[in-house]
C-alpha positions as CSV (number, residue, x, y, z in Angstrom):
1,X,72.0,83.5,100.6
2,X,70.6,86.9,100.3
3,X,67.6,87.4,101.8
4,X,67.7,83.9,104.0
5,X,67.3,83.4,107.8
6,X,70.7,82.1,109.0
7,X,70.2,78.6,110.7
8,X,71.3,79.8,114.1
9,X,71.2,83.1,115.7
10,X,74.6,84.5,116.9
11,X,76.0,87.5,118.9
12,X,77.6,89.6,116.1
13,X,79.8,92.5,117.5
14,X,80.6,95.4,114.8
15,X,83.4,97.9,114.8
16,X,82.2,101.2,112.9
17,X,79.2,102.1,111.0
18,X,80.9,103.5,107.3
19,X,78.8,101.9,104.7
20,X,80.3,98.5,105.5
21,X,79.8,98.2,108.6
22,X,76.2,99.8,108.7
23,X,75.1,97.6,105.9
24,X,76.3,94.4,107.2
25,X,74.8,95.0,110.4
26,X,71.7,95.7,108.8
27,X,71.8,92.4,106.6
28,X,72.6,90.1,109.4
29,X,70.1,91.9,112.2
30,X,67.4,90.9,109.0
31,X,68.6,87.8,109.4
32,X,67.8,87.1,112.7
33,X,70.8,87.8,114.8
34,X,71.6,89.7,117.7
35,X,73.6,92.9,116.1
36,X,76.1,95.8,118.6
37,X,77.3,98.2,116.5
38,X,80.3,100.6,118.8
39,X,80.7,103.9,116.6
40,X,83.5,106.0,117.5
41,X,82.0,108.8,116.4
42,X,78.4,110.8,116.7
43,X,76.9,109.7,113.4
44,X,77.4,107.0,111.1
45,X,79.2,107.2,107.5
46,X,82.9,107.4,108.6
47,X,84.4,108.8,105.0
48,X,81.2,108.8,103.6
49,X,79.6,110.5,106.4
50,X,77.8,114.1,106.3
51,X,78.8,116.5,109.2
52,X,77.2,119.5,110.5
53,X,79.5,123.2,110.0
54,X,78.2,126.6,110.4
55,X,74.6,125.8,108.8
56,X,75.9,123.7,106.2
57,X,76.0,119.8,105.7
58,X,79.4,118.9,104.2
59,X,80.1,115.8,102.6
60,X,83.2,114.3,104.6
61,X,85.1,112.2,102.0
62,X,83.3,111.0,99.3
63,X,80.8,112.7,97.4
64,X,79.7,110.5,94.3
65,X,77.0,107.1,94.9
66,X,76.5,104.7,92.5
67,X,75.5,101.1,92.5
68,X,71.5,101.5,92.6
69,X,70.3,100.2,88.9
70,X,69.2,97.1,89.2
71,X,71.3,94.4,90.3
72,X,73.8,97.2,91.4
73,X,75.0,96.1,95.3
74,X,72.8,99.2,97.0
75,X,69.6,98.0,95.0
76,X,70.1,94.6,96.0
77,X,70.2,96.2,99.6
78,X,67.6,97.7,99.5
79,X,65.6,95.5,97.8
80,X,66.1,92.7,100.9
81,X,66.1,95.6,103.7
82,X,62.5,96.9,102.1
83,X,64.9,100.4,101.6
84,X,63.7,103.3,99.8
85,X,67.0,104.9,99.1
86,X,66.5,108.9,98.9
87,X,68.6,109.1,95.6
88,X,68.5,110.8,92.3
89,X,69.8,109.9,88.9
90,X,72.7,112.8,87.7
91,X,72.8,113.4,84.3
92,X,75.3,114.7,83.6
93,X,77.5,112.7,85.7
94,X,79.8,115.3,85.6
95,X,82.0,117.9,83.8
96,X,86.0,117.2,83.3
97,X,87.6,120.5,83.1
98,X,91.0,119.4,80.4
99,X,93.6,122.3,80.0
100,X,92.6,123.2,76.5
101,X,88.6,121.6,76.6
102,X,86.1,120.5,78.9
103,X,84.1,117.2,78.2
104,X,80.8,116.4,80.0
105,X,80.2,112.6,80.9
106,X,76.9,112.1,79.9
107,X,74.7,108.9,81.3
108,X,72.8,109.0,78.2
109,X,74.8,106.4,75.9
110,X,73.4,108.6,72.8
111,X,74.4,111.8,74.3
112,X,78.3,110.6,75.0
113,X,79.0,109.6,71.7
114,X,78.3,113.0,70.8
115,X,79.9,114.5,73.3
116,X,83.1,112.4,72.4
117,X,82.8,113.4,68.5
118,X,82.7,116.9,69.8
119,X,85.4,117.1,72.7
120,X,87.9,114.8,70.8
121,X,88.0,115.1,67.4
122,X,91.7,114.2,66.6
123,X,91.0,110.7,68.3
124,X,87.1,110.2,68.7
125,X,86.8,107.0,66.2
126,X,89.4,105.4,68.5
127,X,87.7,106.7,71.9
128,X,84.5,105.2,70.4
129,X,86.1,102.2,70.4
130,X,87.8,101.8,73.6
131,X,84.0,103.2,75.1
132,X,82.5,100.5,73.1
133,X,84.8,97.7,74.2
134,X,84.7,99.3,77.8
135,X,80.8,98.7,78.1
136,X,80.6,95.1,77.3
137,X,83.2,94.2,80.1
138,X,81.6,96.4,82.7
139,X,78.5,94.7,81.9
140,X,80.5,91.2,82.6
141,X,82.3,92.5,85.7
142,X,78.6,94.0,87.3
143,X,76.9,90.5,86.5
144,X,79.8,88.5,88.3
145,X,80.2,91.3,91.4
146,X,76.7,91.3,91.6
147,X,77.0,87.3,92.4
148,X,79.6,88.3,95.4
149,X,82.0,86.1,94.5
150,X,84.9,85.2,97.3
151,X,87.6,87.2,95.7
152,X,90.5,86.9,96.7
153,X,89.6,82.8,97.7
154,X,90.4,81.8,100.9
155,X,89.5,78.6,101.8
156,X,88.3,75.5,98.9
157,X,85.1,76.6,99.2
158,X,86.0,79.6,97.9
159,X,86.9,78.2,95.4
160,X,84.2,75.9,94.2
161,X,81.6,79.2,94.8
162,X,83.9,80.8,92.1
163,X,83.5,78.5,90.0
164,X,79.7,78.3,90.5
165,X,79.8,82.4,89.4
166,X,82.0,81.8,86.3
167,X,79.7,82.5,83.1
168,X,81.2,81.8,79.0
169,X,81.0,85.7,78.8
170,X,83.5,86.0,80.5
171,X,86.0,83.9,78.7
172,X,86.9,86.9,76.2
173,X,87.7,88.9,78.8
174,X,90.4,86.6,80.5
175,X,93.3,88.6,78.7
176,X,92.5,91.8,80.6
177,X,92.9,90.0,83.8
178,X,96.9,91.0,83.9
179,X,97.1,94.0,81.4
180,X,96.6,97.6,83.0
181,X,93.9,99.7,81.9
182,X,96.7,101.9,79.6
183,X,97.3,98.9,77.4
184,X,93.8,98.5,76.5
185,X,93.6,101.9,75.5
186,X,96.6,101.9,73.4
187,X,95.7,98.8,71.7
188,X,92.4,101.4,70.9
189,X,94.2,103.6,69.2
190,X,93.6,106.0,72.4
191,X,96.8,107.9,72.1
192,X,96.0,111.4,72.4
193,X,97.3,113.6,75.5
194,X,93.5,115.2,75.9
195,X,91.4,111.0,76.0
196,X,94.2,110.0,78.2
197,X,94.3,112.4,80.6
198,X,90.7,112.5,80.5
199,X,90.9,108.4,81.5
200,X,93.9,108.8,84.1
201,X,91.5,111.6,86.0
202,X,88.7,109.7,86.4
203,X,90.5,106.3,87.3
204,X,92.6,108.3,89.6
205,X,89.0,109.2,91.6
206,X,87.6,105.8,91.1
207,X,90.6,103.5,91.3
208,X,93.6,105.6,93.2
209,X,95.6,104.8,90.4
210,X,95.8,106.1,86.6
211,X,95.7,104.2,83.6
212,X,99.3,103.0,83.3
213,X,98.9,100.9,86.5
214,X,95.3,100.3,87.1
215,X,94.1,96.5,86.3
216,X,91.9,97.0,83.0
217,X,88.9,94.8,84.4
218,X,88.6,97.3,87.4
219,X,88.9,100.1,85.1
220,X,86.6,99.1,83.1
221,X,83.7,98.9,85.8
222,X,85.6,102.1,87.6
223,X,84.5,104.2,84.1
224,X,81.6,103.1,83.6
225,X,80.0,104.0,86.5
226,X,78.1,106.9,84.7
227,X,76.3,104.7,82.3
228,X,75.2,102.9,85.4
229,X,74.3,105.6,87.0
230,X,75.6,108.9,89.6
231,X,73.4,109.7,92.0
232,X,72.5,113.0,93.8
233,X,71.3,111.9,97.8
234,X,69.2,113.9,99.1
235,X,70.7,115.5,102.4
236,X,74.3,114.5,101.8
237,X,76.0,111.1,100.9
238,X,75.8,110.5,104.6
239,X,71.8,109.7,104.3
240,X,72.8,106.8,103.0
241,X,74.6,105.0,106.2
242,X,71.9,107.2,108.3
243,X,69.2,105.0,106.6
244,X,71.4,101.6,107.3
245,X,71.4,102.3,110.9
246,X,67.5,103.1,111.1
247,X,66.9,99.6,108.7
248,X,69.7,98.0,111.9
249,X,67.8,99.2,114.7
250,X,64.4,98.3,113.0
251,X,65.6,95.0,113.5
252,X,66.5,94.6,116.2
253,X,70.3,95.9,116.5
254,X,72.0,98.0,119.0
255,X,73.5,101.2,117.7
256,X,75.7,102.9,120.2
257,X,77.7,106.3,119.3
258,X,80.8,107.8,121.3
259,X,81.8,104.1,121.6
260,X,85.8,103.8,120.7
261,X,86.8,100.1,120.6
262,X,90.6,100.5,121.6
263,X,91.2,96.4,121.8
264,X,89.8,93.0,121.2
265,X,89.9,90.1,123.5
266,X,91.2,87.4,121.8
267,X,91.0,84.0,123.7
268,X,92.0,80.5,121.7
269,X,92.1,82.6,118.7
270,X,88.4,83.8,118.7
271,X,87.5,87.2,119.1
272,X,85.3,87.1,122.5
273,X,85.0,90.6,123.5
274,X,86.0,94.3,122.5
275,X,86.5,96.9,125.4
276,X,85.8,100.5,124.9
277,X,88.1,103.9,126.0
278,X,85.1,104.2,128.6
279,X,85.1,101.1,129.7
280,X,82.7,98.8,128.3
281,X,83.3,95.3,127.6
282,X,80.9,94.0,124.9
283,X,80.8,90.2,124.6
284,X,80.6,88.9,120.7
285,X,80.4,85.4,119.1
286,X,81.3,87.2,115.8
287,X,82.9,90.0,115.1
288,X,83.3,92.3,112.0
289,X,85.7,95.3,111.7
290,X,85.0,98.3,109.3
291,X,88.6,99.3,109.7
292,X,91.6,99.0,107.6
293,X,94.3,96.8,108.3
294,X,96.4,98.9,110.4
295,X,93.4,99.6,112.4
296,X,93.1,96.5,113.1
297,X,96.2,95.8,113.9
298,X,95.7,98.6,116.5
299,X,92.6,97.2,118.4
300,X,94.4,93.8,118.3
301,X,97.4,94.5,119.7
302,X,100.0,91.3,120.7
303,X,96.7,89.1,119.4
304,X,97.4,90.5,115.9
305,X,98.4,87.3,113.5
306,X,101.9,87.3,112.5
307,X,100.1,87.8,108.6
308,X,98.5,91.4,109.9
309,X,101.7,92.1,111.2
310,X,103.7,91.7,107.6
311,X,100.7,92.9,105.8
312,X,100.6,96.6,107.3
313,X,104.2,96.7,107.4
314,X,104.7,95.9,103.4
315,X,101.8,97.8,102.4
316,X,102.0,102.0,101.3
317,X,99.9,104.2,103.1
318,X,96.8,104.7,101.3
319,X,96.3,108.3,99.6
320,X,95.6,110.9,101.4
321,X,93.3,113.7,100.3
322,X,93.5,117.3,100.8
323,X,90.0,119.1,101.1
324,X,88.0,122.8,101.2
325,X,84.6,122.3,102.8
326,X,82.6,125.6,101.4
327,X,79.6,127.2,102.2
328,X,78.5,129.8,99.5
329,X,75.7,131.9,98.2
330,X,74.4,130.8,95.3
331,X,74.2,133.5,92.6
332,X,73.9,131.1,89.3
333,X,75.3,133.2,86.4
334,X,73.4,134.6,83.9
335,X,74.1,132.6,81.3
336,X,74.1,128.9,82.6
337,X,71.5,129.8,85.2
338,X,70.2,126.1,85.3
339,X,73.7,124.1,84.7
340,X,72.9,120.6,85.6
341,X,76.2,119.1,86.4
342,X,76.7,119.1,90.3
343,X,80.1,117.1,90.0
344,X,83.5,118.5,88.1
345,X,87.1,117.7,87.8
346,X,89.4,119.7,87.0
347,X,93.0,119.3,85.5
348,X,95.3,122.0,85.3
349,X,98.2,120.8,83.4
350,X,98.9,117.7,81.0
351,X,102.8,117.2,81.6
352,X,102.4,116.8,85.5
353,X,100.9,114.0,88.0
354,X,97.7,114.5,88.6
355,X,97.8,115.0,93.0
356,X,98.7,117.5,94.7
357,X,96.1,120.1,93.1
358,X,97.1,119.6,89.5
359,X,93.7,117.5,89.6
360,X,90.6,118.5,91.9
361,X,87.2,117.3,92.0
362,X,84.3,119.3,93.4
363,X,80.6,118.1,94.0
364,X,78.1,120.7,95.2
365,X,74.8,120.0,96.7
366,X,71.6,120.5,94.6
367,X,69.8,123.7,94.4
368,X,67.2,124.0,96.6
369,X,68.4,120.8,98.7
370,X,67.9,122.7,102.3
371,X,69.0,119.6,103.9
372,X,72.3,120.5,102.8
373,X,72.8,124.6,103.3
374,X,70.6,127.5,104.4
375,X,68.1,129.1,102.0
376,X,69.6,130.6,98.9
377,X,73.5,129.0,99.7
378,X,75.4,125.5,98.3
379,X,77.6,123.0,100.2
380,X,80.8,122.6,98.3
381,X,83.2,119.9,98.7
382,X,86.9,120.1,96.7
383,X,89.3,117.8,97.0
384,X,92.9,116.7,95.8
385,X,95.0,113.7,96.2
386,X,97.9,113.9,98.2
387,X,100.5,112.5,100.0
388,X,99.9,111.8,103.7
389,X,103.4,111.2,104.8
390,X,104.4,115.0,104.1
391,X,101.4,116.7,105.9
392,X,102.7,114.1,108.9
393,X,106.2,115.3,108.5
394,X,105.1,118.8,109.2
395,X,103.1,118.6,111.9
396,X,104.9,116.3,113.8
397,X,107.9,118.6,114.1
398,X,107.3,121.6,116.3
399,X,110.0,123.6,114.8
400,X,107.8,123.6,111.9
401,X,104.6,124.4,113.0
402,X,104.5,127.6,110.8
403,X,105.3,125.4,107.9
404,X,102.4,123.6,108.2
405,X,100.5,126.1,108.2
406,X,101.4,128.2,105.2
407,X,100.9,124.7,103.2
408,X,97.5,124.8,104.3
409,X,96.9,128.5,103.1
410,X,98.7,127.5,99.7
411,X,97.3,124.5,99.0
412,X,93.7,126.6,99.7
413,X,94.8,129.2,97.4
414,X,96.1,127.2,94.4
415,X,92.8,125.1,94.9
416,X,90.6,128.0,94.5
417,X,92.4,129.1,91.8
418,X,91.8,125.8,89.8
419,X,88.1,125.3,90.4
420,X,87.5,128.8,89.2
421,X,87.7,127.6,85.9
422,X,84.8,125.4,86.4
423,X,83.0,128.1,88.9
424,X,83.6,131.7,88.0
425,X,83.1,133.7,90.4
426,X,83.7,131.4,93.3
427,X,85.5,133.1,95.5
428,X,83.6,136.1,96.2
429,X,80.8,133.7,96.9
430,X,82.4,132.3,99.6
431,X,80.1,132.5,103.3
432,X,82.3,129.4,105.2
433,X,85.6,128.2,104.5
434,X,86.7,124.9,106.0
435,X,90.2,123.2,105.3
436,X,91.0,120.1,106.1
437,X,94.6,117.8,105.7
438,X,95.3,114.0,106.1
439,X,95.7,115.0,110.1
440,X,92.4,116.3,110.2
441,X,91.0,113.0,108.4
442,X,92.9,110.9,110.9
443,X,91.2,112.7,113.6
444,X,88.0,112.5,113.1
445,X,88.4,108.9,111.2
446,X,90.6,107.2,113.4
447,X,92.1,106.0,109.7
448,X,95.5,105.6,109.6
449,X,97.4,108.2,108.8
450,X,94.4,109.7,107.4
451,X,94.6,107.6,103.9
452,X,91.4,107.6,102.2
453,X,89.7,105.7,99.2
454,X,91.5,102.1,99.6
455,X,94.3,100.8,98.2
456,X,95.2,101.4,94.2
457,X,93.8,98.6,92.2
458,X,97.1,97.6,90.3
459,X,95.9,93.8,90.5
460,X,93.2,91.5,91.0
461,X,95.6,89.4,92.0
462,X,96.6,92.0,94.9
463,X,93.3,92.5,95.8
464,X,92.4,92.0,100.0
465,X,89.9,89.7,101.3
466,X,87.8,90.3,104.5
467,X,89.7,87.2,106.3
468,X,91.9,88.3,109.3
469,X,93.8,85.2,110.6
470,X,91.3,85.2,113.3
471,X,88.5,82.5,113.2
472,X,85.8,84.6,113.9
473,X,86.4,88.4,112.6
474,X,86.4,89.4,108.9
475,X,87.3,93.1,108.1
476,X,85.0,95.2,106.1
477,X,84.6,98.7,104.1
478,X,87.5,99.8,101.4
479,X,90.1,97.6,102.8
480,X,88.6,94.7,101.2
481,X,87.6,93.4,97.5
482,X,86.3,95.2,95.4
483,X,87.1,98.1,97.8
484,X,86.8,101.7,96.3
485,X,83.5,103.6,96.7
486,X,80.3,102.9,98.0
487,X,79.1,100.5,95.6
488,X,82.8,98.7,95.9
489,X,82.0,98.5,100.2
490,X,78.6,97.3,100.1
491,X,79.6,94.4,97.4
492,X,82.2,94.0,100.4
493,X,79.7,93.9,103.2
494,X,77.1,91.5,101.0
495,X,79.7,89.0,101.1
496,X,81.2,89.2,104.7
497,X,77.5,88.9,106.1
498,X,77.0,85.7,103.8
499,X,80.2,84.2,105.1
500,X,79.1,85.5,109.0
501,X,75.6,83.8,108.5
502,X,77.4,80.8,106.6
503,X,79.5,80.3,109.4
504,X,77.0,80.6,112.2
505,X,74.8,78.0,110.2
506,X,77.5,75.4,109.9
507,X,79.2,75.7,113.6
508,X,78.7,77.7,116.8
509,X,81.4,80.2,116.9
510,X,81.5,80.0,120.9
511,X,81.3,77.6,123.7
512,X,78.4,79.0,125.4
513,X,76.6,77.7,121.7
């Protein structure tokens, strides 16, 4: 019901303005209802924020935006908001720095074929293939996401709507519905160490897993996000959720900042109100939480369904990342003085898992972008997967405190190191160094334990739906299907405010209606 007026106006409270939250506040204030949105923090964009260090406007988390070609979820936002989103097409998409080669991901489907004869010539008929056969079932997968279908179902209904989404394209692609991504490679002929390492970096950024574990159909979509488009926004990847929240309080909704919700008051098991650490009650009808499940466990408290309760306790902690915020001068060298790729990764060996700095990805900001850094410097964000538990471990124990510490410094040093070999020179360029761990994420996140990008998508089976347990409040952002990255939350967030508006036109969700 995209684009429709809901039948009756409700009191939607929302927890968190990340991408999902802002944008389903956004849809549903459209809509016609009356939309409170309690930020913990002093902007909006949780990990996809922007903040303000030194001069410099660092992307927080994530750093790449896709999803704006037509029928992509952002376009279809925008299209129904009356957004112009301040993006631009990359092209490149960006660089993968291999131990032995470096292959650039072109958009341009003419330009990667070459670029795959050139970088992988023991394998590239076989890597032509598996590209080939890739792009047909990302196609498939965009057309049916771009439907929102109610994956995982809940509820009949669900299941009929399915239904209603299912096209005969998709039939061929049924047998990739249980196979992981590293069977559909193999079955290529994609055997070489260089292609498959190439495929496990990437799907460890898109998907949080590689390809030996990663569910082909996601996969699929996860790598061909290039051909669909990487975007460059202008002022950081925060702009995005800034320009949400301006769309919200266009219409009507009430933004409010420095607003921690620490419970919910659940009463006959409706969400009715969430109080603030400074006191505020806000009353809701509806409620929708851009948390993750332990966070919403948290707020809940002895109201938490029995399901939460087994849910977060089965579940591993999300990844965590590990991440240099840097401000440098930008001195281009002499011989790539107009390099277009702003985004590279960067493996360092092919015999070793990929976290913990043996893979890093860095995005800079755009020359000349002076929403970003001061005149004549860059805004540079690295990062690394890593484990969030042993960063924990650390700091919780005083008696290693100093421990801690020197992981910090070696982590920095080893990353440096690496991303040299796509940045010569870096290091002496450096004006503002900023480290941050899994604590620091938790800190200024509220996230648990400080995971970031969703859960691995081993399954669509496994995959999370927005429901709760609780009538009335659905969860949104990378929790829920499709999950990872900006264009996986909004998908996210177009269904939760269809089922929010379905729900207020079928029934009042409190007495008072």
């Amino acid at each position: 019901m995209h684009g429709q007026q809901a039948g009756q106006a409700i009191n939607i409270l929302i927890i968190g303005a990340g991408v999902g939250g802002a944008t389903a506040a956004a849809l549903l204030a459209k809509r016609g209802h009356q939309v409170t949105v309690l930020e913990a923090h002093t902007y909006p964009g949780g990990c996809a924020g922007t903040f303000f260090h030194q001069g410099y406007h660092f992307d927080a988390g994530a750093t790449l935006a896709g999803g704006f070609q037509p029928g992509g979820p952002h376009a279809m936002v925008g299209e129904e908001l009356g957004l112009t989103w301040q993006v631009t097409r990359c092209d490149p998409a960006w660089r993968v720095h291999l131990p032995d080669r470096a292959v650039t991901r072109y958009s341009d489907p003419a330009c990667w074929r070459a670029e795959v004869a050139r970088a992988f010539p023991e394998s590239a008929a076989a890597v032509q293939r598996f590209n080939h056969g890739l792009e047909s079932a990302a196609d498939v997968a965009w057309a049916f996401a771009s439907r929102c279908p109610p994956w995982p179902p809940q509820r009949a209904a669900d299941l009929v709507r399915l239904a209603a989404g299912l096209r005969p394209a998709m039939i061929p692609l049924a047998p990739h519905l249980l196979e992981p991504m590293a069977a559909w490679a193999a079955r290529s002929g994609v055997t070489h160490r260089a292609p498959r390492a190439f495929i496990d970096a990437q799907l460890l950024i898109s998907a949080q897993a590689t390809a030996s574990t990663t569910n082909a159909l996601f996969g699929a979509a996860a790598l061909d996000l290039p051909r669909k488009g990487v975007n460059h926004v202008a002022g950081g990847i925060g702009t995005l959720s800034r320009q949400l929240v301006t769309a919200a309080r266009a219409n009507g909704a009430l933004v409010k900042y420095r607003r921690e919700v620490v419970s919910l008051e659940v009463r006959d098991g409706r969400v009715v109100a969430a109080l603030t650490a400074d006191g505020e009650r806000h009353a809701c009808d509806a409620c929708i939480a851009n948390l993750t499940p332990w966070g919403l466990q948290k707020v809940l408290g002895t109201a938490a369904p029995p399901s939460l309760a087994h849910e977060t306790a089965r579940r591993g902690d999300q990844w965590g990342a590990f991440v240099l915020y840097l401000g440098v001068r930008d001195e281009p060298a002499h011989d790539q003085p107009t390099d277009p790729v702003h985004h590279h990764q960067v493996v360092d060996a092919y015999d070793a898992p990929l976290a913990e700095i043996n893979s890093v990805f860095i995005s800079h900001s755009r020359r000349g972008d002076d929403l970003r850094a001061p005149v004549g410097h860059r805004a540079i964000t690295i990062s690394t997967h890593t484990r969030s538990a042993d960063w924990w471990r650390l700091r919780d124990d005083p008696a290693r405190a100093t421990e801690y510490a020197d992981r910090v410094a070696e982590y920095t040093e080893r990353m440096l190191r690496l991303a040299e070999r796509a940045l010569p020179g870096l290091r002496a360029r450096i004006a503002v160094r900023l480290p941050g761990t899994p604590v620091t994420f938790s800190t200024y996140t509220r996230r648990h334990h400080g995971g970031v990008g969703g859960f691995p998508f081993t399954s669509i089976f496994g995959t999370r739906g927005p429901g709760t347990g609780v009538r009335n409040l659905w969860l949104v952002g990378d929790s829920i299907f499709p999950g990872q990255s900006t264009a996986g939350v909004t998908f996210g967030a177009l269904r939760v405010a269809d089922e929010v508006a379905r729900a207020a036109n079928i029934q009042p969700l409190s007495p008072h209606h």
